[in-house]
Structures are given as structure tokens and as C-alpha cells.
MINURO-504701 format. One record per residue (C-alpha): z, x, y; residue in one letter. Coordinates in steps of 0.1 Angstrom, whole numbers, padded with zeros to 4 digits, always signed. Each point is the difference from the previous one (the first is absolute). Layout:
! residues N
ZXYa...
! end
This chain:
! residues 608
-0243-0057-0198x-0021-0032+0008x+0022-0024-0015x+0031+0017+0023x-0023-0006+0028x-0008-0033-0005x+0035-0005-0010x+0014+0015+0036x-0028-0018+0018x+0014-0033-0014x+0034+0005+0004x-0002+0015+0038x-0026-0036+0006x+0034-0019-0013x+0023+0016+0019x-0024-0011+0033x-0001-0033-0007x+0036-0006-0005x+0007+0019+0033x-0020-0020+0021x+0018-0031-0016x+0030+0009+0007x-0012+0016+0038x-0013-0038+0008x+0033-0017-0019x+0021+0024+0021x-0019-0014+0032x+0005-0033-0007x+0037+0010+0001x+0000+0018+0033x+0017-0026+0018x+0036+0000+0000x+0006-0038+0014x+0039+0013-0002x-0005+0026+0025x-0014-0024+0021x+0020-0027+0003x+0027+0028+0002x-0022+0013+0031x+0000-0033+0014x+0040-0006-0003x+0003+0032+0015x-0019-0012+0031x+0019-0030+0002x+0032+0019-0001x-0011+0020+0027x-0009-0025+0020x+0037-0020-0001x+0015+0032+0004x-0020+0008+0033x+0007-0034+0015x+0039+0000-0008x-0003+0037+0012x-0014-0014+0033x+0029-0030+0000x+0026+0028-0008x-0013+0017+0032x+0007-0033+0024x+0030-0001-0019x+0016+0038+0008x-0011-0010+0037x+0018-0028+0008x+0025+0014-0020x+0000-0025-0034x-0002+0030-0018x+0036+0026+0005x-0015+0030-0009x-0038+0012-0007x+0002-0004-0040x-0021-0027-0001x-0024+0019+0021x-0006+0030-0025x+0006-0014-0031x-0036-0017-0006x-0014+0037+0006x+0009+0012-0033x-0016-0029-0018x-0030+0002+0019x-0003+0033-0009x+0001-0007-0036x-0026-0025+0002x-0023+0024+0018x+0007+0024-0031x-0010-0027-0027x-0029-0005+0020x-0012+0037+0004x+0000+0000-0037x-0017-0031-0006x-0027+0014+0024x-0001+0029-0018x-0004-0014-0032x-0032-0030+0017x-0010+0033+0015x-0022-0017+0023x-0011+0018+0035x+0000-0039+0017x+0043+0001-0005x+0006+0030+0016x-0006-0009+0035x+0019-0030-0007x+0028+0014-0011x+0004+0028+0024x-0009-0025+0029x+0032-0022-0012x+0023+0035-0009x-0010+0007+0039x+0014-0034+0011x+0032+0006-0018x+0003+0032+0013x-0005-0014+0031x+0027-0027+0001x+0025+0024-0022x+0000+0026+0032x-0001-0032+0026x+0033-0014-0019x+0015+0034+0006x-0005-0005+0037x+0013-0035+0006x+0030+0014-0020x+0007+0027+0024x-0009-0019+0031x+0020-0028-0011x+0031+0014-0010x-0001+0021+0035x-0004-0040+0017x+0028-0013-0021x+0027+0027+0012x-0013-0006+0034x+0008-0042-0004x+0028+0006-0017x+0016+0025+0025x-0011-0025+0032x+0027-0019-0005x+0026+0026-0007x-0012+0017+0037x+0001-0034+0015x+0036-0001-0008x+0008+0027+0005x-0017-0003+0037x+0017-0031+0004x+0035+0016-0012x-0002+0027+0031x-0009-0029+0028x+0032-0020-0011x+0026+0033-0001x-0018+0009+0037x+0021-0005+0030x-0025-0013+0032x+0014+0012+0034x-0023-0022+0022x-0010-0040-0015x-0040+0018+0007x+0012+0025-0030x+0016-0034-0022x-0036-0018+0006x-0019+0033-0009x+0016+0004-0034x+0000-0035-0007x-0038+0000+0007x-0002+0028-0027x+0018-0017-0020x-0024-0031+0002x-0029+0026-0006x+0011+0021-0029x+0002-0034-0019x-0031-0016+0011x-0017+0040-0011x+0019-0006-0035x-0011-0041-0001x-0036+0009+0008x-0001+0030-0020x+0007-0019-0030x-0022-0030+0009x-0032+0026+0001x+0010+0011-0031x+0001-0031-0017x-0033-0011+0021x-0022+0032+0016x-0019-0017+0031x-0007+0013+0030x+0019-0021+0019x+0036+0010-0014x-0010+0037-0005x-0010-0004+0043x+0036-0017-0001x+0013+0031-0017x-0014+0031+0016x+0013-0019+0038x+0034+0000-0014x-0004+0035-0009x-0018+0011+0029x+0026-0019+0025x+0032+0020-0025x-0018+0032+0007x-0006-0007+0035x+0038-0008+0009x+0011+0027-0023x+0014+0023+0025x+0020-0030+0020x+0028+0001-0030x+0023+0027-0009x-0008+0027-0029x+0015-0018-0028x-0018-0031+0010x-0030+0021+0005x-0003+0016-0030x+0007-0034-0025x-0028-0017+0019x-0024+0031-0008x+0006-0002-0036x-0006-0040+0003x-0030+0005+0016x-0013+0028-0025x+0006-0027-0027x-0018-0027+0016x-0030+0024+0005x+0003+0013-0036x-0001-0042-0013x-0034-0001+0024x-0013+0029-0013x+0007+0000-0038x-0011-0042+0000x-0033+0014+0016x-0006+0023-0026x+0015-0022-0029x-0025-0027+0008x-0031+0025+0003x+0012+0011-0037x+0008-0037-0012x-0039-0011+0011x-0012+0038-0015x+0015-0017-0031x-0011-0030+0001x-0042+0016+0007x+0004+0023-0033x-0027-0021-0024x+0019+0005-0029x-0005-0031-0013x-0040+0001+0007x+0000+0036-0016x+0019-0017-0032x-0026-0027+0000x-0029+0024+0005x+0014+0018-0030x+0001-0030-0023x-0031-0009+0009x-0016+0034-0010x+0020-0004-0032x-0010-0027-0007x-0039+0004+0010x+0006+0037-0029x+0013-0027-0027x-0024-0021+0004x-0032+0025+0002x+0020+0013-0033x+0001-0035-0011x-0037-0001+0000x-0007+0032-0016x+0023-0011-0026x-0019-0032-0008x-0036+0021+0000x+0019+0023-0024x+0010-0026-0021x-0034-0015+0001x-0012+0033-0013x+0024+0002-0022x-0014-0032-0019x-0031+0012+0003x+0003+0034-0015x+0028-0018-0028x-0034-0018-0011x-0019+0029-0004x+0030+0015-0021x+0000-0029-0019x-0041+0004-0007x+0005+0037-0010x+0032-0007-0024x-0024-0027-0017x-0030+0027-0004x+0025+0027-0015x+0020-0025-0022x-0039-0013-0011x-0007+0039-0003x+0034+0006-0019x-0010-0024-0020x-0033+0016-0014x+0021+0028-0001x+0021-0015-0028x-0020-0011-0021x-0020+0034+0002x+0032+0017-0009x+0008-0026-0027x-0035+0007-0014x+0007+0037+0000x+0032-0004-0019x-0019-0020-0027x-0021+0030-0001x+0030+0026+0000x+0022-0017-0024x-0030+0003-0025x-0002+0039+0011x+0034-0002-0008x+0003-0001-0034x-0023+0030-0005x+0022+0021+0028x+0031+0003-0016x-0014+0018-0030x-0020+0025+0033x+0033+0004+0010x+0013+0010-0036x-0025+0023-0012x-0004+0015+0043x+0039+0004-0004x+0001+0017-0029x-0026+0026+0012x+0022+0002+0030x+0026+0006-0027x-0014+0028-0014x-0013+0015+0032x+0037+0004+0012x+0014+0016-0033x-0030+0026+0002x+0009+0002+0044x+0043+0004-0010x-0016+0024-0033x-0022+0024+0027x+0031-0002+0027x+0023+0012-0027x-0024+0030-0013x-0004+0008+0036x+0038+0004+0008x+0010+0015-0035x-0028+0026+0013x+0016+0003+0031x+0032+0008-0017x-0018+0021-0023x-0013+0026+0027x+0037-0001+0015x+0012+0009-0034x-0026+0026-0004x+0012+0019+0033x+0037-0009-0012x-0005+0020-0035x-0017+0025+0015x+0026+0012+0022x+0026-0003-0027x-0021+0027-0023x-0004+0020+0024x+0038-0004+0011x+0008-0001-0038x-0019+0031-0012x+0014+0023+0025x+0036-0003-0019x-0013-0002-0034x-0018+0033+0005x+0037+0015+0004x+0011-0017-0031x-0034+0010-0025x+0005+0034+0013x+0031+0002-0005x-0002-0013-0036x-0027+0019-0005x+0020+0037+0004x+0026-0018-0015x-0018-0003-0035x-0013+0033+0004x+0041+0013+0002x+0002-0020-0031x-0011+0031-0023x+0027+0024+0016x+0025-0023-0001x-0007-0011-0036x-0001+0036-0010x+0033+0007+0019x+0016-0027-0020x-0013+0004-0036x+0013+0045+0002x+0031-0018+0014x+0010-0020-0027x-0018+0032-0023x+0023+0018+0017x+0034-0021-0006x-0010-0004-0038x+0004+0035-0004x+0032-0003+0018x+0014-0022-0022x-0013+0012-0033x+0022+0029-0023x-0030+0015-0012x-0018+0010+0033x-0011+0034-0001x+0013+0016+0033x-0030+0022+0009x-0021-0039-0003x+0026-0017+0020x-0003+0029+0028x-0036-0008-0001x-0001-0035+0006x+0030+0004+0029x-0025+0023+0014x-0027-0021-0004x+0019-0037+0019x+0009+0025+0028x-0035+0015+0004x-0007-0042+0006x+0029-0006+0021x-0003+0032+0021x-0041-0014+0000x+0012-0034+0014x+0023+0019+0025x-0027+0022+0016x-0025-0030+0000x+0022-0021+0016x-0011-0025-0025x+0031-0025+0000x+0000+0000+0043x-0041-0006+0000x+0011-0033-0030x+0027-0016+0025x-0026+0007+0032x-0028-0019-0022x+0025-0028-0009x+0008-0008+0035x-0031+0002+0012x-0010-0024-0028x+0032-0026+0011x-0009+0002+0036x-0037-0010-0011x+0012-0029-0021x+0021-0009+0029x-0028+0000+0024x-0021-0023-0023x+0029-0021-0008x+0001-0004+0042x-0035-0008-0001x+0005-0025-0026x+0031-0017+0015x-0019-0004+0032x-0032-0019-0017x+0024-0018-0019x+0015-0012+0040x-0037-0006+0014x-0007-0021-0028x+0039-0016-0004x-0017-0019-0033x+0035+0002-0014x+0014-0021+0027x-0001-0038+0010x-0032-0012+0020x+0016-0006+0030x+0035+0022+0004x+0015+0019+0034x-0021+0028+0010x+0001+0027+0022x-0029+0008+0018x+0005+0037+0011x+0008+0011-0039x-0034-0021-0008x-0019+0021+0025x+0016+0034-0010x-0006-0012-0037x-0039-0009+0010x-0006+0038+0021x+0015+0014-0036x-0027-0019-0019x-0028+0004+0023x+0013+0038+0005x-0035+0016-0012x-0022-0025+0028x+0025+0007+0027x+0005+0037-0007x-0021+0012+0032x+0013-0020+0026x+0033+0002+0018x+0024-0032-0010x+0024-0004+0034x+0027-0026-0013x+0016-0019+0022x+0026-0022-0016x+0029-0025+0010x+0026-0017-0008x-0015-0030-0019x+0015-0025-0022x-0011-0004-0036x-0027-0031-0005x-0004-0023-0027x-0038+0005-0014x-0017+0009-0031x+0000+0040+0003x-0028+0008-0021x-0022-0023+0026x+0016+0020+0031x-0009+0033-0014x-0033-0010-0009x-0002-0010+0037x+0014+0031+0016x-0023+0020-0030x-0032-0016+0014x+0009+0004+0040x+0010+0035-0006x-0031+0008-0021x-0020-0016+0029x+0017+0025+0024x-0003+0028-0019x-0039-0005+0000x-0004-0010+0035x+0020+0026+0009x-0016+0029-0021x+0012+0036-0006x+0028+0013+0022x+0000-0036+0015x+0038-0015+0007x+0009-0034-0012x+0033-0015+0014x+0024-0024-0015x+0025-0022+0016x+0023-0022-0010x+0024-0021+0024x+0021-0030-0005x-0014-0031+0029x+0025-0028-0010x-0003-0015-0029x-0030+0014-0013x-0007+0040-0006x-0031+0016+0018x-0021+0028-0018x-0028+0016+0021x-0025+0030-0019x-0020+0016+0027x-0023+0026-0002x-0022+0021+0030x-0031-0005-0021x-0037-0007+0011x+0014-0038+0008x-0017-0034-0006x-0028-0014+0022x+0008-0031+0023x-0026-0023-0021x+0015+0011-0034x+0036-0012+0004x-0009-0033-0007x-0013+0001-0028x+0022+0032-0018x+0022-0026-0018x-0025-0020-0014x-0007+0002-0036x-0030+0024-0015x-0003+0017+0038x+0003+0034-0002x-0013+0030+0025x-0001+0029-0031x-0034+0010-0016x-0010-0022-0030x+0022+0002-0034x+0028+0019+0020x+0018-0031+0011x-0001-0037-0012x+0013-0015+0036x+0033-0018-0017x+0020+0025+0011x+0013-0014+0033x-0004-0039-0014x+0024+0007-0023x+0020+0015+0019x+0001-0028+0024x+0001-0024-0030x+0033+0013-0010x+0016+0002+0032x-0009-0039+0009x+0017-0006-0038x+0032+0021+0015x-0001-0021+0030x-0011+0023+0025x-0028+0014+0019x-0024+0031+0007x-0016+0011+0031x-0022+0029+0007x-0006+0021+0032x-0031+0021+0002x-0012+0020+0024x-0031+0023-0008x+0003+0037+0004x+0038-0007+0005x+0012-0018-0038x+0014-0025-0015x+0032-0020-0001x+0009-0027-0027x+0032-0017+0005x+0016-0022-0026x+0025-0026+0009x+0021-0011-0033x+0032-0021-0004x+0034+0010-0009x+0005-0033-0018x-0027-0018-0020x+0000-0040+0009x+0002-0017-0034x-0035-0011+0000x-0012+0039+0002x+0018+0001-0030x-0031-0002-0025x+0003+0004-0036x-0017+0030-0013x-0032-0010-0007x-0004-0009+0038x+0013+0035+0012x-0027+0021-0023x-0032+0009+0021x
! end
């Protein structure tokens, strides 16, 4: 037990050692320079993406750009990025990057929702400037098709005329250049339309309201559009990206550092290694050369051992045979004290008809006398008959005398009583005959070993064998419809002998044993049960063991049940028992229809 705790100790002081070389080479590898310089491409993506995003921007507002594609498209890429870098974060897991990288999502998010806006205010501006024109003509087309009454009416359409155009030139100018000075220029125009509004007919009228809503729109929507555009232009993306390389690149490098201490360590402590490998391959050695010197000093003890071995091996030897010599007395006695109750219920079974038989003979012999007597004045009696010199008075005699016999066997009934003792005497032989038959089919010596069997004749055949033990109790057979088995007979009877013989005593007098047979497959079930005292819990273990036995001493040799299980694991099957005390017993045998070839033993095998 020492030397396995030694052993333990040393192997558990091992398994350290390694672990905290591999925990400081694993440091010294904790720096993935791939998933920086990833990080850093990443950054410098971002940062080309968020100036051409801005360019794109100047571009959709002075129209470069036809449609707003160029405007959203950088969002999904930018998105992706902020993925790879979530999980690169994750992976540092560092507190110092998460401020960083939620201060530069919230910038994106930021811009993303302020690009939304200049889209929608700028497309509203862009219908307005593009419809300015359209009105303007359409102004312009109703002055021409009017028809002035007065030359005051001429001069006062031509002087809209003059205006609309200078509100579309001026208009278009601010747009291009947003000062002051033209959006003044602008509102005048529009203020001076709306003021002379009502001068000009309804047609007139309305066209100038819808040019003047447009030019209001264009000063509105470029108000707006330029308070998004500088919004834009005061999101710190591109700080927030810097900000966020820098705290990269301030992680990598504190990781950096740890990695060179750990590497420092890891010389350090590869030293050490290095000084404990040379004391164990020093101690190894010793070792050695001990173990060298105590194989010098067992191959000497060697030559002696074989011929310990030898002489231990044949008292081993001899030890077994005696062991296999007590094992067979043992069983033989087993089988002796079943063949005791055996014989003794087949004399008491046989004597009953043989006492018909002796007696029979017996009055029989006695009849002998008359019936000699009748015979010998018979043939008397037909000598006289035949003979010429009979004297007639002699020969009335001797009639006289053979029907005084026959008149004697008449009365007596003698003839009638012969016959009755004859059959008596057959039906006796018959009944021992039965008896005979029936051993002969327990035994089935005149068959093969192993043959087809059918296991509801071996249990009638085994109740008429064990008749005289099971004479008190009540037998309730319940039989089915089973297929024949391939076994060696005599075995299964001595099995069904030895449960039945258990029943009967568990059960006692007027007990009730039950047998049942039922086909489960491919195998046939045979369950004995009796409502006996039952076994106790603790005892089932242990009642199929060999030698254990729960009779008084020199009533039982405990083989009874081993045997019985040793035959049925040679049949390829199995035995269970169910015991409850106060309640009984049940014993249920599981056997095969069909033998697997290796069951097949030869003879020698199959004998218990």
C-alpha cells in the first residue's frame, strides 16, 4: 500500500510539472499577431469607407450621384467590420475595448440615422428644383396665351414675366451657392408674387401659388439639408476609429509584454526541468544497476525455482485430483439420496400390485390339489370307458365319484374364483409393467444423450416416480401447448425430480405444488411453485451455491439446486427463484427449443 502511495504521489508530482509547462508555453503563445494586423486592416477599412461615405454624401447633393446607392451601400460593410471586431473583443476580452468600441458603434449609428435624413430632405429639395422650372413654364405659357385689354394689363404681365424668371434664376443660384444675399434676393421675389397675387386672374393666380410653394420648399429643404450635411460632417467617426486602434493597440502591446515575462519564465522554469530530468536520469541510473544486481541475484535463484515449481506443481497436482475425487463423491451422494427417495416410492408403488399377483398365486396353488384330483378320476374314469373288461358296478362308482368332484367344483364356484385370481394377477403385472415403463421414460438410458423431449410427459413421468413423496399434497397441472426440446432427458428429469422434491418438502402435508408449462418463443418455460413456509430474503443468494443447504445435518448435502442449475446452464438456459416467506416458492426454468451446436457436449460433459 506504501509503494502505491509513493507510486501515486510521484505520478500526480509529474503530471504538475508538465502542466505548468505547458500553462507558461501556452502563454507565450497568447498573442495572435494575425488577429491583429487583421484588427488593424479592419480599422483602416473603416476609415476609407467613412471618408468615401462622407464624399458619396457631397456627391448625392449636388447630384453627382443619380440615385442614393452609393449612400447605403458602405452601411453593410461597416457593419460587418463592427461584427469581426465584437468577436475579436470578445476573444482579447479586455474591459479597456469595450468603451471604445461602443463609443465608435455609437458614431456609426449616429451618421447611419443622419444619412437617412439628408436622404429624405434631399430627395424632397430635388423634386422641388426640378419642378421650378416646369412651373416657371408653365407660368410663362399662361402670360403669352393672355389677352391684355388696357397696355397697364400688357406691362403687368410682362413684369411677371420678368419676375417668375428672375424667382427661377435666383432660386437656382442659392442652390448652387446658399448666402444670405441671394436667399434675401429670393424670399423678395416671393414676397412681391404673393403680394400681387390677387391683381391677375384665377389661372394666373393659382400657377404662381404653386411656384411660390416650390421656391419656399428649395429654401426650406437647403436649410435643413445643410444643418444635416454639417451634423455629418461633426460625427467623430474617424476619431472614434482612431480611439479604437489606439486601445487595440495599447491591449496588444500590454499582451506583448506579458508574453515576453512569460516567456522569460518559461526559460526559467525549462532550466529547472532540465535540473530535475538530470537528478532522475542520475537516480534511474542507480536504479539500473540495482535492478541489474538483483537479476544476478535471481537468475542464480533461478535455477533452484524451476524444480519449486515442479515438485509445488505436482502437489498442486495431486491436491486437484483429491478436490475433483471429493466433488465427485459428493454429487454421486447427492444422486444417491435422490435415488434412495426414487426406489422408495417405486416399492411402495410396486408392492401394492404384486400383493394381488402373490395372492393370487397363492389360492391358486392351493386349487392345484382339486384340480389335480379332478383330472387324475377323469382320465380313471375314461379308462374304464374304454376298456372291455370294466366291471359295470366299478364303472358306476368312479362316474359317481368325477361328478361328486365336478358337482364340488360347481357349488364352490372354483373355476369363476380361478379366472377372478387370474385377472386380478394380469392387471397387477400390468400395473407394474406401467411402473416400469415409466422409470424406464425418467431415466430414457435407452435413448441418445441429447434427443427431442417433451417436457409435460417428463413432468407426468417425474410425479409417477416421486408418487410416494408427493402423495399428500394436491398436484394442480397446468399445461400448454409446448413444442418438444432437444436435451438430454434423463438430465431434465433429474431437474424436474429435484425441484419437485424441494416443493413437496417446503410445502409439507396437504400442501399444493403447481406446475406450469408455456411456450415464450423459442425457448419453453417450466415454473414449480409451492405455498410452503418460503425462503428468507438473505438466503436466496446463496440457495444455489454448492454444499448450502437449510435441512438439519445428514438430511441434505446442498447439491441439489447446483446441480440443477449446472444442468440447465449445460442446456442453455436459466433458473430463477421467487420467494416470499409465509407465502412460497416459485422456480421458473427457461430452456431452449433448439440446442446451439456448442451446447451440444458429448456425454461425458452432460453427466453431473
Amino acid at each position: 500500500m506504501k509503494k502505491y502511495f509513493d507510486s501515486s504521489w510521484q505520478f500526480a508530482l509529474a503530471l504538475m510539472l508538465m502542466g505548468v509547462l505547458g500553462f507558461l508555453y501556452m502563454k507565450t503563445r497568447a498573442v495572435n499577431i494575425d488577429q491583429h494586423n487583421q484588427i488593424d486592416n479592419n480599422l483602416r477599412v473603416l476609415k476609407q469607407l467613412d471618408a468615401e461615405w462622407n464624399l458619396d454624401v457631397l456627391r448625392s447633393k449636388v447630384e453627382v450621384n443619380k440615385n442614393y446607392d452609393p449612400v447605403t451601400s458602405p452601411q453593410r460593410t461597416i457593419l460587418e467590420i463592427q461584427g469581426s471586431l465584437d468577436e475579436a473583443a470578445t476573444s482579447l476580452d479586455e474591459e479597456a475595448l469595450t468603451p471604445a468600441l461602443e463609443g465608435f458603434k455609437a458614431a456609426v449609428a449616429q451618421k447611419v440615422d443622419l444619412v437617412d435624413a439628408f436622404k429624405s430632405q434631399n430627395s424632397v429639395l430635388k423634386n422641388s428644383l426640378r419642378f421650378l422650372p416646369t412651373a416657371t413654364a408653365q407660368l410663362q405659357q399662361l402670360i403669352s396665351e393672355a389677352k391684355p385689354a388696357k397696355p397697364e394689363q400688357a406691362r403687368t404681365l410682362t413684369d411677371l414675366n420678368s419676375r417668375a424668371t428672375d424667382l427661377l434664376t435666383e432660386t437656382l443660384k442659392f442652390n448652387l451657392i446658399p448666402d444670405t444675399i441671394l436667399r434675401a434676393r429670393v424670399e423678395e421675389l416671393i414676397a412681391s408674387l404673393e403680394a400681387d397675387q390677387a391683381k391677375y386672374p384665377e389661372a394666373l393666380a393659382e400657377q404662381i401659388s404653386l411656384l411660390v410653394s416650390h421656391g419656399r420648399t428649395v429654401l426650406r429643404q437647403k436649410e435643413r439639408e445643410d444643418a444635416i450635411l454639417a451634423d455629418i460632417a461633426a460625427v467623430p467617426t474617424a476619431q472614434k476609429n482612431d480611439q479604437l486602434g489606439s486601445t487595440f493597440g495599447q491591449v496588444f502591446d500590454t499582451k506583448l509584454r506579458d508574453q515576453d515575462s512569460y516567456r522569460e519564465y518559461l526559460i526559467a522554469y525549462s532550466g529547472f526541468l532540465l535540473l530535475v530530468l538530470g537528478y532522475v536520469g542520475y537516480k534511474l541510473f542507480q536504479t539500473f544497476r540495482s535492478v541489474r544486481e538483483a537479476n544476478d541475484s535471481l537468475r542464480v535463484a533461478h535455477d533452484t525455482l524451476e524444480q519449486k515449481v515442479a515438485e509445488r506443481t505436482v502437489d498442486l497436482s495431486q491436491a486437484l485430483d483429491h478436490l475433483k475425487e471429493s466433488e465427485s463423491q459428493l454429487i454421486q451422494s447427492e444422486k444417491m439420496a435422490s435415488l434412495g427417495q426414487m426406489v422408495a416410492g417405486i416399492t411402495h408403488e410396486i408392492n401394492t400390485p404384486l400383493a394381488y399377483v402373490k395372492s393370487g398365486l397363492e389360492i391358486a396353488h392351493t386349487r392345484m390339489n382339486d384340480i389335480s384330483e379332478l383330472v387324475n378320476e377323469s382320465v380313471l374314469l375314461s379308462s374304464m370307458l374304454q376298456s372291455d373288461n370294466t366291471d359295470d358296478e366299478a364303472l358306476a362308482h368312479q362316474f359317481q365319484r368325477v361328478s361328486e368332484i365336478a358337482t364340488a367344483f360347481s357349488e364352490n364356484e372354483i373355476i369363476n374364483e380361478l379366472a377372478g385370481l387370474m385377472k386380478d394377477g394380469l392387471y397387477g403385472i400390468d400395473q407394474i409393467s406401467e411402473i416400469v415403463v415409466n422409470l424406464k421414460n425418467f431415466s430414457r438410458l435407452d435413448r441418445a444423450m441429447v434427443s427431442e423431449f417433451n417436457v409435460n410427459d417428463g413432468l407426468d413421468s417425474t410425479l409417477l416416480i416421486a408418487k410416494n413423496l408427493v402423495k399428500r399434497q394436491k398436484i394442480k397441472k397446468m399445461y400448454g401447448d409446448i413444442q418438444a426440446i432437444d436435451c438430454s432427458p434423463s438430465q431434465i428429469n433429474q431437474v424436474f425430480l429435484n425441484l419437485i422434491t424441494n416443493a413437496a418438502h417446503a410445502a409439507g402435508e396437504d400442501g399444493e405444488i403447481t406446475l406450469i408449462t408455456k411456450q415464450q418463443n423459442d425457448h419453453v418455460k417450466i415454473v414449480v411453485m409451492d405455498n410452503g413456509k418460503g425462503i428468507p430474503e438473505d438466503l436466496l443468494p446463496k440457495i444455489f451455491d454448492p454444499f448450502f443447504t437449510t435441512k438439519k445435518v445428514g438430511e441434505g448435502t446442498g447439491l441439489g439446486l447446483s446441480i440443477v442449475q449446472r444442468i440447465i446452464k449445460e442446456h442453455g438456459g436459466e433458473i430463477t427463484v421467487h420467494s416470499n416467506v409465509g407465502v412460497g416458492s416459485k422456480f421458473t426454468v427457461l430452456l431452449p427449443i433448439s440446442m446451439a451446436e456448442d451446447e451440444r457436449t458429448p456425454e461425458e460433459a452432460l453427466v453431473a
